[in-house]
mmCIF file of the N, C-alpha and C atoms, coordinates in Angstrom:
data_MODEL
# 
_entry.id   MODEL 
# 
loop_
_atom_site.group_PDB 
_atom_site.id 
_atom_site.type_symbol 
_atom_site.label_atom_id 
_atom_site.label_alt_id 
_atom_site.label_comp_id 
_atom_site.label_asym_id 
_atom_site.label_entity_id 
_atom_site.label_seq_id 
_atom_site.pdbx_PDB_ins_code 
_atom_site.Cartn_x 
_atom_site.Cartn_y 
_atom_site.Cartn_z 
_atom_site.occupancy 
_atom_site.B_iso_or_equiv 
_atom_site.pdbx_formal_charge 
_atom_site.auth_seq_id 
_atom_site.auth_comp_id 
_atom_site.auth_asym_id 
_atom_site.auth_atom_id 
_atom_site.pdbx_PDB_model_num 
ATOM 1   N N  . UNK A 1 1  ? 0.866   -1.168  0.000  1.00 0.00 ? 1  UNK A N  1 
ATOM 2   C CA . UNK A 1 1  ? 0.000   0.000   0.000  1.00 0.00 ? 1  UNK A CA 1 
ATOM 3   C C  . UNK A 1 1  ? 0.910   1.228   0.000  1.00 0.00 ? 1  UNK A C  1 
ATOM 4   N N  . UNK A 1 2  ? 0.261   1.891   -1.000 1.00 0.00 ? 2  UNK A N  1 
ATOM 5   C CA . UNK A 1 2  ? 1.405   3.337   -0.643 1.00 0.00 ? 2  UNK A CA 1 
ATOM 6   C C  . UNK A 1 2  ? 1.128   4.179   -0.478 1.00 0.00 ? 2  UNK A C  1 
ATOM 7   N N  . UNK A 1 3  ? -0.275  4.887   -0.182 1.00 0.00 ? 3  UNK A N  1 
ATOM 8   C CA . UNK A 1 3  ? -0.569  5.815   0.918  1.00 0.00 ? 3  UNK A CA 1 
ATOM 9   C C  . UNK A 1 3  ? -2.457  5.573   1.195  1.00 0.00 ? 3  UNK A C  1 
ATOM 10  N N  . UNK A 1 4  ? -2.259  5.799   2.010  1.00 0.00 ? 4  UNK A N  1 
ATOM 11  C CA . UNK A 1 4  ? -3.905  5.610   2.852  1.00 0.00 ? 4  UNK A CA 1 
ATOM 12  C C  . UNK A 1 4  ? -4.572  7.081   3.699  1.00 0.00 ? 4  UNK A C  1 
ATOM 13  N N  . UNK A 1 5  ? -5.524  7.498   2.841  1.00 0.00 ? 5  UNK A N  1 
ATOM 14  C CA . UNK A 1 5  ? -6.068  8.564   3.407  1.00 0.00 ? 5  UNK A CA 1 
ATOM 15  C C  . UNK A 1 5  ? -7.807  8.241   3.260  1.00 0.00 ? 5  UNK A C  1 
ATOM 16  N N  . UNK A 1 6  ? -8.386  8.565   4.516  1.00 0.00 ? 6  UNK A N  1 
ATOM 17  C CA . UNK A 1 6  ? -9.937  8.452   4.977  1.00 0.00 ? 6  UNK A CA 1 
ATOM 18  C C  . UNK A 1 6  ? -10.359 9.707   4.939  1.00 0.00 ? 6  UNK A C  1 
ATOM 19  N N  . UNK A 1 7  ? -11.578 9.944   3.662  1.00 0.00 ? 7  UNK A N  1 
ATOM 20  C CA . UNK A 1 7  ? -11.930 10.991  3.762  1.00 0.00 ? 7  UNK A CA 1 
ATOM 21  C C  . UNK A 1 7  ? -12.682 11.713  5.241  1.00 0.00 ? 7  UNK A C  1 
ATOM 22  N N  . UNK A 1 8  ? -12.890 12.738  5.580  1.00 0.00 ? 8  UNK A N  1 
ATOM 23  C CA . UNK A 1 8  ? -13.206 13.236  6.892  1.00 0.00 ? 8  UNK A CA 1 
ATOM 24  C C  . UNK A 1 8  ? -14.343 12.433  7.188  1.00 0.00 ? 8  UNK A C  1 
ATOM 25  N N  . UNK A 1 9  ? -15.193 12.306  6.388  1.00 0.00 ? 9  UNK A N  1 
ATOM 26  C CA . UNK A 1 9  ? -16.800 12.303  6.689  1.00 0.00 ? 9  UNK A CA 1 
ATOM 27  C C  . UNK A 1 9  ? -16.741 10.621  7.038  1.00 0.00 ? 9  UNK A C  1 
ATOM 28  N N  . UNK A 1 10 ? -15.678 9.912   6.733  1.00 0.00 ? 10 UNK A N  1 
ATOM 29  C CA . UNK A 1 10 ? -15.607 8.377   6.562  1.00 0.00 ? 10 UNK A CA 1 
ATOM 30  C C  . UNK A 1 10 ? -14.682 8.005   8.184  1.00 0.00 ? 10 UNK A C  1 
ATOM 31  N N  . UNK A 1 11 ? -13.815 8.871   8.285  1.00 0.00 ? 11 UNK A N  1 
ATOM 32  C CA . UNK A 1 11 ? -12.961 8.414   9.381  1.00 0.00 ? 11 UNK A CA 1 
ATOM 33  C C  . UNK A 1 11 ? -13.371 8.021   10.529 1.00 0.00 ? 11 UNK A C  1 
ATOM 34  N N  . UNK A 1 12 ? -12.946 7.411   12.006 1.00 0.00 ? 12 UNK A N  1 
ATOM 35  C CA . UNK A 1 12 ? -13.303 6.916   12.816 1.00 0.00 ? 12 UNK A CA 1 
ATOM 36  C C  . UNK A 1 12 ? -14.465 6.465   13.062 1.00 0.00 ? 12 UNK A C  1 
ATOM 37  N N  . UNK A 1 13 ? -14.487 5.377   11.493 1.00 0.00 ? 13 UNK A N  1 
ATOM 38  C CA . UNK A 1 13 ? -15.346 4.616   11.752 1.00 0.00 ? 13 UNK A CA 1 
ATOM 39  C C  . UNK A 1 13 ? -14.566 3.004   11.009 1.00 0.00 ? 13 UNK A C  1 
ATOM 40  N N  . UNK A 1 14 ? -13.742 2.896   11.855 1.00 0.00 ? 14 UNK A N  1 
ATOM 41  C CA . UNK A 1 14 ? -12.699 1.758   11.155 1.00 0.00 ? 14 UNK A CA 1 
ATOM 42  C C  . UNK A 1 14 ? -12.191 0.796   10.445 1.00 0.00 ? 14 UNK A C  1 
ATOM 43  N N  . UNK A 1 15 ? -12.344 2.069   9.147  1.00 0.00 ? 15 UNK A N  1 
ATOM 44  C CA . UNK A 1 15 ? -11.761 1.723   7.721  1.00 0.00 ? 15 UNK A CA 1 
ATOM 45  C C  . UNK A 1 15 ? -10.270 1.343   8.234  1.00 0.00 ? 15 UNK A C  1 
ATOM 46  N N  . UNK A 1 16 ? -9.766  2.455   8.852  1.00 0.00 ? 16 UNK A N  1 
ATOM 47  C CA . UNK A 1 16 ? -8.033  2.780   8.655  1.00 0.00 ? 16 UNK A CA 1 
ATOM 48  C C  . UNK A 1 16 ? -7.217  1.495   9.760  1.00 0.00 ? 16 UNK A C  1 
ATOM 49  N N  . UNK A 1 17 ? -7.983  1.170   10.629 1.00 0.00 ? 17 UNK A N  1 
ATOM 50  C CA . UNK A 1 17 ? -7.895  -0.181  11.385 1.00 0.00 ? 17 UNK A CA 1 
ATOM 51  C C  . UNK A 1 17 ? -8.363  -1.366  10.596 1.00 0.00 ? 17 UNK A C  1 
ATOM 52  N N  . UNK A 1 18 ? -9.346  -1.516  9.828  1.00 0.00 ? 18 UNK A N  1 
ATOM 53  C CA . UNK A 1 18 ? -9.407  -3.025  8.674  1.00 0.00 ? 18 UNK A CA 1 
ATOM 54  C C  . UNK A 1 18 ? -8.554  -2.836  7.440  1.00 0.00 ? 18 UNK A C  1 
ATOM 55  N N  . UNK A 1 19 ? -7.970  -1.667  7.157  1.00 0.00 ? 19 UNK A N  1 
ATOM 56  C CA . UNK A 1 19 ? -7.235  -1.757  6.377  1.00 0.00 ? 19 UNK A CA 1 
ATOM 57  C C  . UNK A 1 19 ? -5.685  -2.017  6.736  1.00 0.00 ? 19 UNK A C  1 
ATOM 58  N N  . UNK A 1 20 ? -5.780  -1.906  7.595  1.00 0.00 ? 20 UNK A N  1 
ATOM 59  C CA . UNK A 1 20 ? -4.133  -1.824  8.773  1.00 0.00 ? 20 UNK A CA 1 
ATOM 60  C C  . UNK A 1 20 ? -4.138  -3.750  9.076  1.00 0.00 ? 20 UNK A C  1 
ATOM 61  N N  . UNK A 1 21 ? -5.053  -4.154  9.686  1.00 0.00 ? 21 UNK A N  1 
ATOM 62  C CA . UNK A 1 21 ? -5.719  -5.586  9.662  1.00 0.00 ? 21 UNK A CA 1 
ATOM 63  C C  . UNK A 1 21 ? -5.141  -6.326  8.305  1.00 0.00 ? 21 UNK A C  1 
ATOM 64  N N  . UNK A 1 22 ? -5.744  -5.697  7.411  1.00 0.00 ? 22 UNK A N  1 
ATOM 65  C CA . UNK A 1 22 ? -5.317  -6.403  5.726  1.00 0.00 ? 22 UNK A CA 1 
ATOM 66  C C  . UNK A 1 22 ? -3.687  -6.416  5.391  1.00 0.00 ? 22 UNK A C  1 
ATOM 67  N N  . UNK A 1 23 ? -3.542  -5.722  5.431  1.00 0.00 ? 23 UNK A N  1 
ATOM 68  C CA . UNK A 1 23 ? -2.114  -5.391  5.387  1.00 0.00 ? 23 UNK A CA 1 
ATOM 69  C C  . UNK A 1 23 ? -1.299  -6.453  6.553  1.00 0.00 ? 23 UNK A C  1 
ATOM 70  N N  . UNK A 1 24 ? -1.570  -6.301  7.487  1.00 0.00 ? 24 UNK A N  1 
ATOM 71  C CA . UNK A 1 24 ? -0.743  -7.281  8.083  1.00 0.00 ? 24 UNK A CA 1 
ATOM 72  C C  . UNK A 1 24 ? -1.375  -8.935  7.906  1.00 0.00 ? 24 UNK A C  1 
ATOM 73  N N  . UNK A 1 25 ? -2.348  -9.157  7.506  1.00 0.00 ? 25 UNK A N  1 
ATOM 74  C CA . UNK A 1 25 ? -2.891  -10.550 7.211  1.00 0.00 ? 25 UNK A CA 1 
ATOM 75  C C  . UNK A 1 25 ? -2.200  -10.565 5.826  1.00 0.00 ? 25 UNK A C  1 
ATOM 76  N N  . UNK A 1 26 ? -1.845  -9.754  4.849  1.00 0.00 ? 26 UNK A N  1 
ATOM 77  C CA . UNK A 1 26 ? -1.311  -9.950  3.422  1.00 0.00 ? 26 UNK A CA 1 
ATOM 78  C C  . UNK A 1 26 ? 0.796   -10.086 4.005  1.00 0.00 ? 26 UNK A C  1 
ATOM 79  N N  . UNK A 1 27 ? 0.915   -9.581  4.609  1.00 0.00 ? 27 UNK A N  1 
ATOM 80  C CA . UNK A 1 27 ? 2.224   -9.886  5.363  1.00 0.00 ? 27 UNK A CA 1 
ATOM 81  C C  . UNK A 1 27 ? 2.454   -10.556 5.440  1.00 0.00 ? 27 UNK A C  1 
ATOM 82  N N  . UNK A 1 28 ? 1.865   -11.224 6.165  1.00 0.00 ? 28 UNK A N  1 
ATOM 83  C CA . UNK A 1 28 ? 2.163   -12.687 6.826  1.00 0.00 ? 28 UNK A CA 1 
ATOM 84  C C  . UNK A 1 28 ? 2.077   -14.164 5.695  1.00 0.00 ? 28 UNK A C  1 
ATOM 85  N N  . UNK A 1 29 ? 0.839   -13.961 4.796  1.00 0.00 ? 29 UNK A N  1 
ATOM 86  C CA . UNK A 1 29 ? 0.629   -14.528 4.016  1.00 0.00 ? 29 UNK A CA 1 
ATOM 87  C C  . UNK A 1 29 ? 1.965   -14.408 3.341  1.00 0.00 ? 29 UNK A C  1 
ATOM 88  N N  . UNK A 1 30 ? 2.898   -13.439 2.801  1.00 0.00 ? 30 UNK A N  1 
ATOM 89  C CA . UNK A 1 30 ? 3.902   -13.258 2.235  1.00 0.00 ? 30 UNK A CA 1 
ATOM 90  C C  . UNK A 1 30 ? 5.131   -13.412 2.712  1.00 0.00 ? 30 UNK A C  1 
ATOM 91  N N  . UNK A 1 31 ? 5.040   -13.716 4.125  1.00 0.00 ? 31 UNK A N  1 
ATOM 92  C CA . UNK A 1 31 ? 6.554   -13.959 5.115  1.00 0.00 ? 31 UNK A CA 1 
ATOM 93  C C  . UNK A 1 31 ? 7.225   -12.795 4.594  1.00 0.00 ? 31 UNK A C  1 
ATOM 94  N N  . UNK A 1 32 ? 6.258   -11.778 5.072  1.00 0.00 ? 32 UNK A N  1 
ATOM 95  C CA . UNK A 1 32 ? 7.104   -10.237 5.291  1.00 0.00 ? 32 UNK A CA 1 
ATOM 96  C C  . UNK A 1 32 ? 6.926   -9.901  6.980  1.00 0.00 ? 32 UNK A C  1 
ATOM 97  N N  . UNK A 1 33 ? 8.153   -9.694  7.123  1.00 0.00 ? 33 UNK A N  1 
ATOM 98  C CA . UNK A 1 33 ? 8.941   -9.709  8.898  1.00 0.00 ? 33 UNK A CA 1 
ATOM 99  C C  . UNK A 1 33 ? 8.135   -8.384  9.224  1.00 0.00 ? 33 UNK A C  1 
ATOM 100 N N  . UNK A 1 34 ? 7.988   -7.246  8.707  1.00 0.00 ? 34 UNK A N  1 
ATOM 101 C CA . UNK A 1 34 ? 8.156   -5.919  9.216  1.00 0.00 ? 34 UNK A CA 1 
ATOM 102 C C  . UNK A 1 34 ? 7.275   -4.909  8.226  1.00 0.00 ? 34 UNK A C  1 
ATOM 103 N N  . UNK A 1 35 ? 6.519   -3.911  9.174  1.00 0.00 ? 35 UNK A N  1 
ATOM 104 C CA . UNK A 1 35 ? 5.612   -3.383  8.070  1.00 0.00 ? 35 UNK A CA 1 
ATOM 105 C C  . UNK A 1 35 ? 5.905   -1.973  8.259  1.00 0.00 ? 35 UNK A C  1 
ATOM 106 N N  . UNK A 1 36 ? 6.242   -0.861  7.792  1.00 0.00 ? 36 UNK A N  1 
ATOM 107 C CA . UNK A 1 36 ? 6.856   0.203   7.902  1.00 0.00 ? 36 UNK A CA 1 
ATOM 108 C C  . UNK A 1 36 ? 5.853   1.481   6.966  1.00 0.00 ? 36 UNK A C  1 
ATOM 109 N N  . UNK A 1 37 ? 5.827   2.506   8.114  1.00 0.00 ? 37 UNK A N  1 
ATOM 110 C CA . UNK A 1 37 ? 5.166   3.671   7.194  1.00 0.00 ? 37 UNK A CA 1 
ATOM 111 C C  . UNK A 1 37 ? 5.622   4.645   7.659  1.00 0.00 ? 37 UNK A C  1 
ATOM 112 N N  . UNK A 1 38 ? 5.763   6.012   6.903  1.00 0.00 ? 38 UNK A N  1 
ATOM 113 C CA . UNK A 1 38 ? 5.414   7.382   7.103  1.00 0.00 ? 38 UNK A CA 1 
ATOM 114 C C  . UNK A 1 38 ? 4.218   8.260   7.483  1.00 0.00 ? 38 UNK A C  1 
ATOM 115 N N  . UNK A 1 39 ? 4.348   8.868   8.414  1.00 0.00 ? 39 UNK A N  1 
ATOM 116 C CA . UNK A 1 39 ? 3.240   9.891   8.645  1.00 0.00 ? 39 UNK A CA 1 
ATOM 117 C C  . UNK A 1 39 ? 3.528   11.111  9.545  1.00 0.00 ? 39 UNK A C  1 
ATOM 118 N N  . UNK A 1 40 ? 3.015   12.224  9.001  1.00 0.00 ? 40 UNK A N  1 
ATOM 119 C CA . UNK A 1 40 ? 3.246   12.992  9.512  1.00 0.00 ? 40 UNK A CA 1 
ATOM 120 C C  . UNK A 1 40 ? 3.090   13.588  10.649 1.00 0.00 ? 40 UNK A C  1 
ATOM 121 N N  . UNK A 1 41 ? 4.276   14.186  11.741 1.00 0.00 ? 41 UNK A N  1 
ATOM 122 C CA . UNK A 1 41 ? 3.954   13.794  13.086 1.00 0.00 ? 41 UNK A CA 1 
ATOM 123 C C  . UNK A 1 41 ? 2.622   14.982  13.427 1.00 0.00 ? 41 UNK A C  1 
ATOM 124 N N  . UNK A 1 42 ? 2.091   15.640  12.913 1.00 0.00 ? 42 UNK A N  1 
ATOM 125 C CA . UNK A 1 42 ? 0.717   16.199  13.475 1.00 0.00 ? 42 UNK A CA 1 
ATOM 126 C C  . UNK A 1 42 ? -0.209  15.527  13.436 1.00 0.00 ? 42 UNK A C  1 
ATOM 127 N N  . UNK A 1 43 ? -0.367  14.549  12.523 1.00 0.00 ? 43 UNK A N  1 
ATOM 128 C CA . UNK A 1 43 ? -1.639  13.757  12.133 1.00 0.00 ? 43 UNK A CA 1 
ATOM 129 C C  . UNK A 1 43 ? -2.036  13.165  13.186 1.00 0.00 ? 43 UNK A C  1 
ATOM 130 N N  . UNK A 1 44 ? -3.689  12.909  13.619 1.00 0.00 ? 44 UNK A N  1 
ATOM 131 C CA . UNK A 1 44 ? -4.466  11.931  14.905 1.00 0.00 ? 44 UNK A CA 1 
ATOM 132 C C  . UNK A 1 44 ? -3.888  10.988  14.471 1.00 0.00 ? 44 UNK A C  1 
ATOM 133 N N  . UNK A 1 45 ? -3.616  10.449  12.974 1.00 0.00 ? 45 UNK A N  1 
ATOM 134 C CA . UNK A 1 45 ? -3.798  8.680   12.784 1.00 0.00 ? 45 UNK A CA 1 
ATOM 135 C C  . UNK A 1 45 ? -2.287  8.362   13.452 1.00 0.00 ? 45 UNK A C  1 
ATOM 136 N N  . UNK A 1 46 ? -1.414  9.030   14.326 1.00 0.00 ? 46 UNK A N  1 
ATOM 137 C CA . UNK A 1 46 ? -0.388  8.377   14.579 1.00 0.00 ? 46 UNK A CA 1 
ATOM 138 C C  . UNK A 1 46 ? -0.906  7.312   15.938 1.00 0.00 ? 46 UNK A C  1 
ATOM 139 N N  . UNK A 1 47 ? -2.105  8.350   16.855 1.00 0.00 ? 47 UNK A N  1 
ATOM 140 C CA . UNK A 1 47 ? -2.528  7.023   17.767 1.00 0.00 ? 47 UNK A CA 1 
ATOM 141 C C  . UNK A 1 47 ? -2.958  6.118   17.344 1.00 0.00 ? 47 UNK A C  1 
ATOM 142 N N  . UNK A 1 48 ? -3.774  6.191   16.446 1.00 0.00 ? 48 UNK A N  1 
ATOM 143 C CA . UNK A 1 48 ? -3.926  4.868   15.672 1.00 0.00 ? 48 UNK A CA 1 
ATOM 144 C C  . UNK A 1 48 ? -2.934  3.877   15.349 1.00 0.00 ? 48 UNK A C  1 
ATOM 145 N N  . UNK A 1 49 ? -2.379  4.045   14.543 1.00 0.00 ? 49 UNK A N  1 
ATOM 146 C CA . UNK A 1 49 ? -0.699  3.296   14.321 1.00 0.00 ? 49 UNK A CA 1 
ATOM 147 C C  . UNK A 1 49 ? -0.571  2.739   15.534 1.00 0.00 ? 49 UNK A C  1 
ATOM 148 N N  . UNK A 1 50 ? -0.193  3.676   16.421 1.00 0.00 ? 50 UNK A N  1 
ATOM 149 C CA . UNK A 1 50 ? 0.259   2.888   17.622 1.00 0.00 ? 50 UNK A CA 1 
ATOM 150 C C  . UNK A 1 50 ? -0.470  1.639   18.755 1.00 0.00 ? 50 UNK A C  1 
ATOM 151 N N  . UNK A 1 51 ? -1.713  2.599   18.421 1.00 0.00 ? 51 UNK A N  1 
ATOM 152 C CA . UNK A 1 51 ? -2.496  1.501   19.126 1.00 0.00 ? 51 UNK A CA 1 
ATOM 153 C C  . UNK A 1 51 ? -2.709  -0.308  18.310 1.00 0.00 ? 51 UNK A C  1 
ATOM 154 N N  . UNK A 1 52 ? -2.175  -0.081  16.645 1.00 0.00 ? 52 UNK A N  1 
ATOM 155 C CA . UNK A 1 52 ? -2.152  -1.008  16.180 1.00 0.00 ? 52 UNK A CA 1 
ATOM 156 C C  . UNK A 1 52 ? -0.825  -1.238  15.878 1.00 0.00 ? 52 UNK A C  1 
ATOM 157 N N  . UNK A 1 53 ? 0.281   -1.348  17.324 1.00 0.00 ? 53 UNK A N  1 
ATOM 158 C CA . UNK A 1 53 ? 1.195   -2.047  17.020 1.00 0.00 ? 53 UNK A CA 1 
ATOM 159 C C  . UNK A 1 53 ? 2.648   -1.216  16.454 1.00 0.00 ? 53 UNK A C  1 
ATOM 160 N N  . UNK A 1 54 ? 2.619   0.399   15.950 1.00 0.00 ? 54 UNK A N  1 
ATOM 161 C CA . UNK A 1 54 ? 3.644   0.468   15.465 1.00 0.00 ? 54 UNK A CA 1 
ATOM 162 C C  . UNK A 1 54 ? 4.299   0.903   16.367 1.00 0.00 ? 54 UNK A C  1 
ATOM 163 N N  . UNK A 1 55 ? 5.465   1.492   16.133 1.00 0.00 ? 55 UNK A N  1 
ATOM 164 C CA . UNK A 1 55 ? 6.599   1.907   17.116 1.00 0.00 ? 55 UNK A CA 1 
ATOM 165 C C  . UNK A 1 55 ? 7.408   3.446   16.248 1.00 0.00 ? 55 UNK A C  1 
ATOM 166 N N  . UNK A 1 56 ? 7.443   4.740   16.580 1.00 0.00 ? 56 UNK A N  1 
ATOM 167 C CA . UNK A 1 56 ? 8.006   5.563   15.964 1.00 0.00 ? 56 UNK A CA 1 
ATOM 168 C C  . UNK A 1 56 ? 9.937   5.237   15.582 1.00 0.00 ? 56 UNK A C  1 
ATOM 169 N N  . UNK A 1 57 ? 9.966   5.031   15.198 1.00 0.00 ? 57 UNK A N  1 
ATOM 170 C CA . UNK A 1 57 ? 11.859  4.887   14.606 1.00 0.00 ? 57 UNK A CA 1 
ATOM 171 C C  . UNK A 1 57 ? 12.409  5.736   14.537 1.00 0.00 ? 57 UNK A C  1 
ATOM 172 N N  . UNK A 1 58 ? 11.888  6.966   13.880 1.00 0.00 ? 58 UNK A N  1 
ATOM 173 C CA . UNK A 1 58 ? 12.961  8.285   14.002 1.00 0.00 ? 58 UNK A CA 1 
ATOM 174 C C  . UNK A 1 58 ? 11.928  9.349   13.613 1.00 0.00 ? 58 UNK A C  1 
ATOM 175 N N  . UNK A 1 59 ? 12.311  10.554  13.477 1.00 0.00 ? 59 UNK A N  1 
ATOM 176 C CA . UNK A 1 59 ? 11.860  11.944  13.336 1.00 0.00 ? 59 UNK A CA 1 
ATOM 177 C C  . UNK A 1 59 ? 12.656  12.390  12.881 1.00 0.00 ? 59 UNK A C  1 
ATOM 178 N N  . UNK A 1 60 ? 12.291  12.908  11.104 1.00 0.00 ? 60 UNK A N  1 
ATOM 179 C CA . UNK A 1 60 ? 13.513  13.865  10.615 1.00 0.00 ? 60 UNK A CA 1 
ATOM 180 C C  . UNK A 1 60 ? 12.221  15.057  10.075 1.00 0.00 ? 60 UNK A C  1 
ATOM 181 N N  . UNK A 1 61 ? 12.190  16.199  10.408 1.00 0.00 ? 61 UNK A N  1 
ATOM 182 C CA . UNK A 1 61 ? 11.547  17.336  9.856  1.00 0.00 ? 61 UNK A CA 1 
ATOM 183 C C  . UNK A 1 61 ? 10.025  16.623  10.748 1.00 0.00 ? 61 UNK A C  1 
ATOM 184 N N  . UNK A 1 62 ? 9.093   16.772  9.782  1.00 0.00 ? 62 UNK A N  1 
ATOM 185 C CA . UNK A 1 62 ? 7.718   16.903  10.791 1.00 0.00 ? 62 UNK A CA 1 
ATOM 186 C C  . UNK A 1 62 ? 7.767   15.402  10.471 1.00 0.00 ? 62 UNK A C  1 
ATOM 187 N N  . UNK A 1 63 ? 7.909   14.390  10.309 1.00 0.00 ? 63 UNK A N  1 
ATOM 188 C CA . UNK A 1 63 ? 7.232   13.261  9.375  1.00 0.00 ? 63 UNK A CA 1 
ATOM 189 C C  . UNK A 1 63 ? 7.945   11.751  10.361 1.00 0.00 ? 63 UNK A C  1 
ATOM 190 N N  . UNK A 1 64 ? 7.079   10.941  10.819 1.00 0.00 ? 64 UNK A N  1 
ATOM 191 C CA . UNK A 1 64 ? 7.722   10.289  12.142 1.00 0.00 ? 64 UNK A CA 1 
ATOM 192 C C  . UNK A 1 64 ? 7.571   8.798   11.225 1.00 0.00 ? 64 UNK A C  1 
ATOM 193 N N  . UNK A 1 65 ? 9.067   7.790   11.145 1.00 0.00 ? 65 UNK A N  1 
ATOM 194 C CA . UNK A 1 65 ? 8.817   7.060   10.212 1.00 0.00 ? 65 UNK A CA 1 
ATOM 195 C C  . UNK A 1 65 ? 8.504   5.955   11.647 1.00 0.00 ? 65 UNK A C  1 
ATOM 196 N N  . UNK A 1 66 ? 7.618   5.022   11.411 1.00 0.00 ? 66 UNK A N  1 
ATOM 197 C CA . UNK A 1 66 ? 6.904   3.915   12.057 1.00 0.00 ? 66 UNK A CA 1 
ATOM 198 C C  . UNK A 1 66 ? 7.331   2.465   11.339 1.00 0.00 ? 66 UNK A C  1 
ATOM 199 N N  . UNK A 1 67 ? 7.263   1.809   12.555 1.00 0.00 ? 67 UNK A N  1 
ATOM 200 C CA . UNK A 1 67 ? 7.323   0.034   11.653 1.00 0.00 ? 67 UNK A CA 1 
ATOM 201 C C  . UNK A 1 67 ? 6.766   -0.715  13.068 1.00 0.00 ? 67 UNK A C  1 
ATOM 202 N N  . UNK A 1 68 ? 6.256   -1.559  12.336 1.00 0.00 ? 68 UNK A N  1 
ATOM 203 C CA . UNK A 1 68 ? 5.783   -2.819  13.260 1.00 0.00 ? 68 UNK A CA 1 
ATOM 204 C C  . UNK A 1 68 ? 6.044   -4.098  12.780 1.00 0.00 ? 68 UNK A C  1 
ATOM 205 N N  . UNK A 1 69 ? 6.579   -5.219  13.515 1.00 0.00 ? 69 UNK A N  1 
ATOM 206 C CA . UNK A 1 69 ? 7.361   -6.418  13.528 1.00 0.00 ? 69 UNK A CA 1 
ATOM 207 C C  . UNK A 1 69 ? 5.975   -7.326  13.062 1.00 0.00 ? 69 UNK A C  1 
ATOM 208 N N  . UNK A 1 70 ? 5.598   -8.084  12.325 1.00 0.00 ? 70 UNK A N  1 
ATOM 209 C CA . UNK A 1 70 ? 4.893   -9.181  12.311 1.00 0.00 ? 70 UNK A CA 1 
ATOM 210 C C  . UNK A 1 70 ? 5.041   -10.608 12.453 1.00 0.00 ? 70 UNK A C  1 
ATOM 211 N N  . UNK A 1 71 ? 4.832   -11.194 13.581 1.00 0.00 ? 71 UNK A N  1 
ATOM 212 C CA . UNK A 1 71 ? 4.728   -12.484 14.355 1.00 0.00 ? 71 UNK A CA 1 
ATOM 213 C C  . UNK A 1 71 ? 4.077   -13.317 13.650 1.00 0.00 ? 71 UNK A C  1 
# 
């Protein structure tokens, strides 16, 4: 996937969590170790991320790069 945006009127109603879901069920299916994204560090969806698992890695300018390990 190479970028994921929920229009306003659609959000927190959990698209961006079944699509986060897919992605790591297509992972695994693929024996891919590690799932990695960008987002920018103002954005709400970073609690999201986190609450599904990612971990911030670094901060260069506003944009906080994330990855999560898949088991």
């Amino acid at each position: 996937m190479r970028e994921l945006q929920i229009a306003p009127q659609w959000q927190r109603q959990g698209f961006g969590t079944a699509a986060i879901h897919h992605m790591v069920h297509r992972a695994r299916q693929s024996n891919i170790d590690t799932l990695r994204l960008r987002v920018f560090c103002i954005n709400p969806a970073v609690a999201l991320y986190e609450r599904m698992g990612f971990h911030i890695r670094k901060t260069e300018g506003n944009t906080h790069y994330m990855e999560r390990r898949i088991v």
